[in-house]
C-alpha positions in Angstrom: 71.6 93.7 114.0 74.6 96.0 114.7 73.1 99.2 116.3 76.7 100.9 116.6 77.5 99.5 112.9 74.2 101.6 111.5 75.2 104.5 114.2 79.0 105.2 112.5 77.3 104.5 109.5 75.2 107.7 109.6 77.9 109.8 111.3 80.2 109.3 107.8 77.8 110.1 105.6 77.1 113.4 108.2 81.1 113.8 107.9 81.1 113.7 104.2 82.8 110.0 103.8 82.4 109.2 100.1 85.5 106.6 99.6 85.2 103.6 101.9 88.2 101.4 101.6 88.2 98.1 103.2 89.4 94.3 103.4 86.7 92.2 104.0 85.8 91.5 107.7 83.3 89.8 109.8 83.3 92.5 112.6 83.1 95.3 110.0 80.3 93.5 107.8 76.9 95.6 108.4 78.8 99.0 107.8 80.3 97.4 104.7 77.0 96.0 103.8 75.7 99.7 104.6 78.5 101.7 102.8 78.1 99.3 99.3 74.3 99.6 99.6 74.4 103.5 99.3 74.5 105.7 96.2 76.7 108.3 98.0 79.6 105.9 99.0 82.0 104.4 96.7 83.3 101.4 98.5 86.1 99.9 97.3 87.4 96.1 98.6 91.3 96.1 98.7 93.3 92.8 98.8 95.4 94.4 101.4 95.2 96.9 104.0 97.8 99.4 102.6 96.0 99.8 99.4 93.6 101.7 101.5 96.2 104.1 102.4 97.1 104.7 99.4 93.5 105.2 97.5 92.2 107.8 100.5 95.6 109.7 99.3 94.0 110.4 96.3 90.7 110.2 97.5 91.7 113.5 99.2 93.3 114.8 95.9 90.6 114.5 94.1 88.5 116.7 96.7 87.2 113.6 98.8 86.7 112.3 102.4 87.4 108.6 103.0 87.9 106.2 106.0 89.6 102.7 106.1 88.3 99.5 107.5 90.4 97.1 108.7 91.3 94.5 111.4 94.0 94.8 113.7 95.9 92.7 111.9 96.0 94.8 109.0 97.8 97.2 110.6 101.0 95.8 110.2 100.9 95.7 106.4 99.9 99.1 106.5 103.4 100.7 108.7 105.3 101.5 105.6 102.6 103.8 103.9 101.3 105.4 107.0 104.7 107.3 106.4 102.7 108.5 103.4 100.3 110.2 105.2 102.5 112.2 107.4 104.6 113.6 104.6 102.0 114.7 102.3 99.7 116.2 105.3 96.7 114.5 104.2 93.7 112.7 106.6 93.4 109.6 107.4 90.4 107.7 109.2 90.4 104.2 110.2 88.3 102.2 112.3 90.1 99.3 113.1 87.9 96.2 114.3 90.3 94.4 117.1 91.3 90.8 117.7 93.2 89.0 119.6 91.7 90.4 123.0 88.9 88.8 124.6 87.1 85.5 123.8 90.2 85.5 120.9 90.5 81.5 119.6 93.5 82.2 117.1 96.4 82.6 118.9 98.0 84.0 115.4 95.8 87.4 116.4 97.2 88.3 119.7 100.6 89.8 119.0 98.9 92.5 117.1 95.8 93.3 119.1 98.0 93.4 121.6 100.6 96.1 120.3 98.1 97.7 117.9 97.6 100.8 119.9 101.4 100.9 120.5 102.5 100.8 117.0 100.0 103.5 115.8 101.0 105.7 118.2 104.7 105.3 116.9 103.3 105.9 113.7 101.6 109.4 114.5 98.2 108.4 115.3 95.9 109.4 117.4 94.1 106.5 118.6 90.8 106.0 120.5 89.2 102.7 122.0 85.6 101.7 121.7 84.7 99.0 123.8 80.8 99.8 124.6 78.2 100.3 121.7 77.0 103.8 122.7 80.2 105.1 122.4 81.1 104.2 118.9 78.8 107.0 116.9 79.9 109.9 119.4 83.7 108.5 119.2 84.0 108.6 115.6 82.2 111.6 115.1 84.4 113.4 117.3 87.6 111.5 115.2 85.8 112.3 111.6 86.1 116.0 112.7 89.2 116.0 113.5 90.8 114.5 111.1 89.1 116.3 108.4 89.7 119.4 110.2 93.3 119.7 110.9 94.6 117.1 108.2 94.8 114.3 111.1 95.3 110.4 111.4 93.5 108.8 113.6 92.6 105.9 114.3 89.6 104.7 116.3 89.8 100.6 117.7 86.6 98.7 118.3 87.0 96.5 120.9 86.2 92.9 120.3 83.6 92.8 122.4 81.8 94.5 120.1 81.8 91.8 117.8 80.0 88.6 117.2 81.6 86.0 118.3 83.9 84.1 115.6 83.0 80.4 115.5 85.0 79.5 112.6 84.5 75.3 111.4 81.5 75.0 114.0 78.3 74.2 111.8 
């Protein structure tokens, strides 16, 4: 089981998350699996990452919190409407699952887990890096408030480490 995974869990529904948006991912799967499982969520699975953007902007219209889970890679298709979020003032909460750092086996990963941090920043995040369980339920409270609080965008990167360890076409 994924202690941190059941520890943000129970910090969004303590924030008041009610929209989860998401792309399915392995390193995200028990919160997903949490966040469907629960009357109080309405999780919604995108086909891409900037749909998420989009469907926490009226999330928050319509008198909602929300978050966004994603990859790293994700984060490129998502540049364009993160403009979105800075002209129309509203929140935005992601917890981005990272690859391409350590143990990575697809070279196609790197460039963006690389430069994720980077490109967020030039986007008008604020970003914060999880890379030890314990620190994941404390880190995203601390975000959740934030962001809620002062219409904010941030975004808080779980370090691969954090993660089981892909073994993709090994049976």
């Amino acid at each position: 089981m994924v202690r941190w995974a059941d520890d943000i869990f129970n910090v969004l529904i303590g924030a008041g998350v009610r929209q989860v948006a998401y792309v399915p991912d392995m390193g995200h799967k028990r919160l997903i699996e949490r966040c469907n499982a629960d009357e109080r969520m309405t999780a919604v699975t995108l086909t891409t990452e900037e749909e998420g953007v989009a469907l926490l902007a009226g999330a928050w219209l319509g008198g909602e919190r929300g978050v966004l889970l994603m990859q790293s890679s994700g984060i490129g298709n998502c540049i364009n409407m993160f403009s979105l979020t800075r002209s129309c003032e509203f929140p935005l909460l992601m917890l981005v699952t990272m690859r391409g750092q350590w143990r990575e086996f697809n070279p196609w990963q790197k460039p963006m887990g690389k430069n994720a941090k980077k490109l967020l920043t030039a986007a008008g995040f604020d970003v914060e890096v999880v890379s030890e369980p314990g620190a994941a339920a404390d880190t995203v409270a601390k975000a959740a408030e934030s962001v809620f609080k002062n219409n904010g965008r941030t975004a808080v990167l779980l370090h691969q480490k954090l993660m089981p360890r892909k073994a993709f076409g090994k049976k």
